[in-house]
N, C-alpha and C positions, 0 to 999 in steps of 0.2 A: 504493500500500500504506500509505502514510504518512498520509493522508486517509483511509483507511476505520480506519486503526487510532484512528487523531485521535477518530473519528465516534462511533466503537463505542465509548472511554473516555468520551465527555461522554455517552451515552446511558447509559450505565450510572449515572454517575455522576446524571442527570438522574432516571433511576426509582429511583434509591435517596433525594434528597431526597424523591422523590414519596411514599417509602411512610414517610419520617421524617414527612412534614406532613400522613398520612391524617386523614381526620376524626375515625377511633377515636382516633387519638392525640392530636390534638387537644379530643376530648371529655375523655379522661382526664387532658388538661393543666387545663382549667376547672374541671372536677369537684374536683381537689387543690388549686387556688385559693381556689374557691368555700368546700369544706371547710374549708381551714386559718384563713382570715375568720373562718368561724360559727365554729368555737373559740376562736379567738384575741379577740372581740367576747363569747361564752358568757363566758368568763376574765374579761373586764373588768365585763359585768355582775354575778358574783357577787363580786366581792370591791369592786364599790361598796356592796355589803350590810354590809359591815364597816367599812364610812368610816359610813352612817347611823347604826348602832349607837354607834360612838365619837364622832361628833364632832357630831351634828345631835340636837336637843332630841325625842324620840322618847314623852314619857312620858304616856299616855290619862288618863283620869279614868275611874274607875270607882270604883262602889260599891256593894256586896250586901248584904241584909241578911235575916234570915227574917220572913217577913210573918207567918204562923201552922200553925202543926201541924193539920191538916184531921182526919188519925186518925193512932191509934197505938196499935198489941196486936200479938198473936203471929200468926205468918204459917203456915198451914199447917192440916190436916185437925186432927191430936193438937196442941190449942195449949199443953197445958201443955210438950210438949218443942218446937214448934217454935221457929224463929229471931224475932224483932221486927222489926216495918215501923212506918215513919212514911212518910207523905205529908203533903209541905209544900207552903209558897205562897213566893214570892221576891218583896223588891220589888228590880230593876236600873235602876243609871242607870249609862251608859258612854259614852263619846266616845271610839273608837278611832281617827279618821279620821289622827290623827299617825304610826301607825304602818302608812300606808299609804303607800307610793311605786310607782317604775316597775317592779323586782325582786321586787313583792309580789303573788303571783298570788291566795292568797287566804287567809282568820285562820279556823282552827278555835278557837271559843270555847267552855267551856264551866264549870259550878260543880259544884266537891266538896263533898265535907261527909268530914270524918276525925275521928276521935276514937281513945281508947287504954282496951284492954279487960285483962282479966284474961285471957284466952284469946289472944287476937293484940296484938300490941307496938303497930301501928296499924294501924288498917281505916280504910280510904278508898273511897266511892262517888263517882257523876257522878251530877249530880240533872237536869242539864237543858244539852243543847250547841245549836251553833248555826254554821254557817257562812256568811262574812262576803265577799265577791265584790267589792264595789263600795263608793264613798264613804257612798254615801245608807241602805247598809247596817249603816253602823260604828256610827251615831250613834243609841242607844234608851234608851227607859225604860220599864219595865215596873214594874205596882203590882200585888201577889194575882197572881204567875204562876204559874200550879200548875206544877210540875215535873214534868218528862218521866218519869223513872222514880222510884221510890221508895226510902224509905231503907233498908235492909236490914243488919239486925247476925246473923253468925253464932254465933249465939248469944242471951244474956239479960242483954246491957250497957249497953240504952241509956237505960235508967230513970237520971236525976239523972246521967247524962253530958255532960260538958263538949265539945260539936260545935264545931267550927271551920268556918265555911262559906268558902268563897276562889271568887275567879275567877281563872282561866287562859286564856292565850291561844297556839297554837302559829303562827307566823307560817309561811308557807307559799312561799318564793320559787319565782320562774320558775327560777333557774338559782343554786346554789350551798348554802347549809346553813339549816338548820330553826335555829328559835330558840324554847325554849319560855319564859315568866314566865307570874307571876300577882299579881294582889295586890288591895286591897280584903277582906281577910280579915274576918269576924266570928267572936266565942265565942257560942256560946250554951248555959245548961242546959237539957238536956230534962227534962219533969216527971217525979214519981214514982210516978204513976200512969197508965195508958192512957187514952184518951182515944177514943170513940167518933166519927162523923159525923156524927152532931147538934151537938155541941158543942166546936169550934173550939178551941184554946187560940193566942190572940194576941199578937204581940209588939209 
């Protein structure tokens, strides 16, 4: 009785290790290792984002400037009340390769134009974006770029207005926070009269 009672405790005791060391549970042991790494690795890459930023020399060259005014009049069917378009040309030189590392998955770039109206405090457009993936990508110069979209004032303020043209960049990481800058800024006055597509007005 002593031997079967003996027998019958280690067997129990034996199928119950058995179903503590299943393979489910044992998947689910890997799985919560596996997991707590990837985060615990995620963590360390994004907050090497903030040692770049403070402590590593990070700062591109860049530089914008307006090539020429292509046209510029009122946009719309009824032009005396429509809004004003300009379409411009950019010349860019940029080296952003600096602000490229291992946390940088990829640089939205792009140029505004803003100025300050009697109707809006400041209107700000995108004349022309760009996104930047790879080293061989970062590094351009452009002379006469026509711009992507045109300039648009709601309203009739951009006669003898003071434009500020800038570039911007939003850095893009694999893992942790967005950072946006800009700089390379220009003024420029717009003329005071429109300016047809024949005749270019140059800077």
């Amino acid at each position: 009785f002593f031997f079967v009672s003996s027998f019958s405790a280690r067997s129990r005791r034996t199928m119950g290790e058995r179903r503590m060391y299943s393979m489910v549970q044992r998947l689910n042991t890997l799985s919560t290792i596996t997991i707590s790494n990837l985060g615990f690795f995620t963590m360390i890459l994004a907050l090497s984002t903030f040692y770049f930023h403070s402590f590593v020399d990070m700062e591109p060259h860049v530089e914008v400037k307006l090539n020429a005014i292509r046209k510029f009049g009122r946009l719309g069917i009824q032009r005396y009340y429509g809004n004003e378009e300009a379409h411009v040309s950019l010349d860019l030189d940029a080296d952003l390769r600096p602000l490229l590392h291992w946390n940088v998955k990829q640089l939205f770039v792009y140029v505004s134009a803003s100025w300050h109206n009697k109707a809006h405090k400041l209107s700000e457009v995108m004349l022309w974006d760009f996104i930047i993936d790879s080293k061989e990508q970062a590094q351009f110069y452009f002379q006469g770029l026509n711009s992507k979209y045109p300039l648009v004032d709601k309203g009739k303020h951009l006669r003898d207005a003071n434009v500020t043209l800038s570039f911007h960049w939003n850095t893009m990481p694999h893992s942790g926070m967005m950072f946006f800058s800009k700089k390379g800024s220009q003024s420029v006055t717009f003329p005071a009269k429109y300016i047809d597509g024949h005749t270019p007005k140059l800077y």
